[in-house]
N, C-alpha and C positions, 0 to 999 in steps of 0.2 A: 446441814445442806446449805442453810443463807452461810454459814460464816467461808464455805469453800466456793458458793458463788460467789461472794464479795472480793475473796481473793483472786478469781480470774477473771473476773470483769475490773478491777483496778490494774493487775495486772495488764491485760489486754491494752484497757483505754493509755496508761502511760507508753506503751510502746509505739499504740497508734501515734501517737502524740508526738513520741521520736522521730520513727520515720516520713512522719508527713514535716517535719522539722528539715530532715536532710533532703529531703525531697525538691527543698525549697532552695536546696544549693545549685551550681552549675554542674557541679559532674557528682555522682552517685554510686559511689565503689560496690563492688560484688560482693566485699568481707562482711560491707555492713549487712548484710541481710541475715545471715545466718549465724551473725553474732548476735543480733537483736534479738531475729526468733528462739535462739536457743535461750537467751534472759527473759524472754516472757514468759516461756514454760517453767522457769524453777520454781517459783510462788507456787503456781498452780499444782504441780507432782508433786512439792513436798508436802505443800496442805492434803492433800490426798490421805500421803502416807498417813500423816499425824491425827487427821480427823478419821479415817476411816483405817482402824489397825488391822481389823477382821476377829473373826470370837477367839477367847482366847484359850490359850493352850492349858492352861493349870488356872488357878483362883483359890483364895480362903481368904476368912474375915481376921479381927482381932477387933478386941475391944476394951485392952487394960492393958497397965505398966507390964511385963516379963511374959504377955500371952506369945505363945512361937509358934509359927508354922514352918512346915518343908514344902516349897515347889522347886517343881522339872526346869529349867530355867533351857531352851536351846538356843543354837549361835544363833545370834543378831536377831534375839529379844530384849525389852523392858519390863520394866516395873511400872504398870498404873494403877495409883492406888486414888481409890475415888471416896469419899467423904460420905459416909449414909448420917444422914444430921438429926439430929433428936428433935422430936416434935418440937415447937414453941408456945409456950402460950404467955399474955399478956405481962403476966408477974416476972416470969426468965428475961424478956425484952430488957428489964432493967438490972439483968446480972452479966456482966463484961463477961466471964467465965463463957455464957450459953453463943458468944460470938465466935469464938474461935478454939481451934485445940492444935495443940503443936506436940510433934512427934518424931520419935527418932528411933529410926531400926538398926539393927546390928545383920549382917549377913556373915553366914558363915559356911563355909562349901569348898570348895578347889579355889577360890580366892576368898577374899575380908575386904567387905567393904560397909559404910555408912554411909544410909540417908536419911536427910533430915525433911522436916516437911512441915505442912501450917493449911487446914483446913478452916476456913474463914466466911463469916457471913455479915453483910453489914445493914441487913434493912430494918425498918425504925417500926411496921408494921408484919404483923401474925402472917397475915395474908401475903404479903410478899416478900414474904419471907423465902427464900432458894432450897430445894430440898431431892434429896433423890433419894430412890426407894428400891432397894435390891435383894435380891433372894437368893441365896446362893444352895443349890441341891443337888446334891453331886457333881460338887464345881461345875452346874452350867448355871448360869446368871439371867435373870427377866432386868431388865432396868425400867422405870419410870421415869422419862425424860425429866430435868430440872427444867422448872421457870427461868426466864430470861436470867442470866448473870451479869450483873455492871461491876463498873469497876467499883472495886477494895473488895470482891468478893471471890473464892477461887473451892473449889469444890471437887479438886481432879490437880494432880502431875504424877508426873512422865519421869521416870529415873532410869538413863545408861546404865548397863551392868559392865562389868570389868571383864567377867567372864561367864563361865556356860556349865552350866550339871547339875547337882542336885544340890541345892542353897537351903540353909535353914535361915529362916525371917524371926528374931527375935524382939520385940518391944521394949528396948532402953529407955524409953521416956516417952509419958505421957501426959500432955497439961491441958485443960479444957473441956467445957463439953459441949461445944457445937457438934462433935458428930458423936454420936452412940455407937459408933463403931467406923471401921475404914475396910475395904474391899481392895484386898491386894492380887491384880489378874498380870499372867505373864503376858504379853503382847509382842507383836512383832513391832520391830524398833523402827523408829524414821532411820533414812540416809544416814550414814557417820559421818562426823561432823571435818574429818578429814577428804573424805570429797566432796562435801559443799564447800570446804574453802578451796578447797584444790580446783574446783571447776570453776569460782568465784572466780580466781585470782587468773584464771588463764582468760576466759571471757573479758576477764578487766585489762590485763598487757592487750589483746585484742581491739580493745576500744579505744584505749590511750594509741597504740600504733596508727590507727583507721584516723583519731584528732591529729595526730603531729605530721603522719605522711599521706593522707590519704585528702586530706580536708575536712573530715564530718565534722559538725556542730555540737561540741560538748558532749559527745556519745558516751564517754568515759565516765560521766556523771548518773547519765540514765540507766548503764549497763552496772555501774556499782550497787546502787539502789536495787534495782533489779534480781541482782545474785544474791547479794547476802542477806536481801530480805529470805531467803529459802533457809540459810542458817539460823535466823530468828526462829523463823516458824516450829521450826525441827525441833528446835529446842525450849519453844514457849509455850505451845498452842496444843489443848485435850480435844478431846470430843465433849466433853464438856465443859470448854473453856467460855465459852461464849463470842461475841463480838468484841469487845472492848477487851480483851487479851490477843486478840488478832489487829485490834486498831494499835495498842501499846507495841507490839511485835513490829509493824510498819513504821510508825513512829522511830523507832530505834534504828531500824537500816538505814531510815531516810538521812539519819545522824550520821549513824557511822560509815556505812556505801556509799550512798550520795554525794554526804558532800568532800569524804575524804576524798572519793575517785574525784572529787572536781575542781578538789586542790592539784591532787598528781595529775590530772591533763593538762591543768594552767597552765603549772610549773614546766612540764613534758614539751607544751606547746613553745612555750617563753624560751627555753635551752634548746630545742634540739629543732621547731619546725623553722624551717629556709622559706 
């Protein structure tokens, strides 16, 4: 719940931010309103999606090289597979092995696909140490919320499926033993990532049009940041991601949305506005 209010209250405050910006101009277009509002919602619905998947439809564990399950896989679900981590105690602290484990599934079903994955823990004491605790009985799941997660530690992703029906989950490779096992649940998926950028990129010609004809103040730059931070999220952020995988997520848009859209209005402004 804090990392989906962090997301709409930065959300929110940057937009504020915009329009009390063009607000400050002489004349105030109609397009910009509802191109703003509609970039301040993307953050916020798609962290929804991603933090809150709903229970999920199938689940089973595994916990060694070649273990396989079969789940029900339906259209426009994922794969979450969440890290259950083997206790710690003082002596493991100093075996690299008890920090991480890395893994790689094979699916096999109406299509073939691979994913690869890395459950990771990086704290230096017992006690705060990250851990989740899951019980899986007749695929319905209890979770134990984990302790806070900082960064270099990840404990949960999120993997697209290609397609939909009855998949077998088989364990090609297994190294590590931060988790005593992994809990693989079908979920229902964020947005596809084809219409986050598809709406991305219309909201963004939108912004750039309102900077070169319209007059607004670098809209182009806040509305980029704005959209494709939702493709970050979609694609980066668990329910048990913690903060600092939602700070890394915003950080990256800020990069790539930001500040590209604020090259293309420069340049958009520089060529084409009279």
């Amino acid at each position: 719940m804090l990392t989906m209010g962090f997301t709409a209250v930065l959300a929110v405050l940057i937009g504020l931010t915009t329009a009390r910006r063009m607000m400050l101009n002489e004349s105030t277009p109609w397009l910009l309103w509802p191109v703003l509002l509609a970039a301040i919602a993307v953050a916020p619905a798609t962290a929804y999606t991603a933090l809150f998947p709903g229970d999920a439809v199938d689940a089973a564990t595994v916990a060694a090289e070649k273990d396989s399950v079969t789940l029900d896989v339906p259209e426009g679900h994922a794969l979450l597979v969440t890290g259950v981590m083997t206790p710690l105690t003082t002596a493991a602290l100093e075996d690299e092995d008890y920090r991480r484990t890395n893994y790689v599934f094979k699916l096999s079903g109406p299509w073939k696909q691979t994913v690869t994955g890395e459950v990771q823990r990086t704290s230096e004491s017992v006690d705060a140490a990250p851990s989740i605790t899951i019980d899986v009985t007749d695929r319905v799941r209890a979770v134990e919320k984990p302790q806070v997660v900082w960064m270099g530690q990840n404990l949960q992703d999120r993997y697209r499926l290609s397609g939909a029906g009855e998949v077998t989950v088989t364990v090609h490779n297994w190294q590590g033993k931060a988790a005593e096992k992994l809990l693989i649940e079908v979920v229902k998926d964020t947005p596809p990532n084809k219409a986050l950028l598809g709406g991305a990129g219309l909201l963004c010609l939108l912004a750039v049009f309102c900077d070169v004809k319209l007059g607004t103040d670098r809209l182009s730059a806040d509305v980029g940041f704005l959209t494709v931070v939702g493709y970050f999220i979609a694609n980066g952020i668990t329910p048990a991601g913690g903060m600092a995988s939602t700070l890394m997520e915003f950080a990256g848009a800020l990069i790539t949305g930001g500040l590209s859209m604020g090259i293309v209005g420069a340049v958009a402004e520089k060529f084409f506005k009279k």
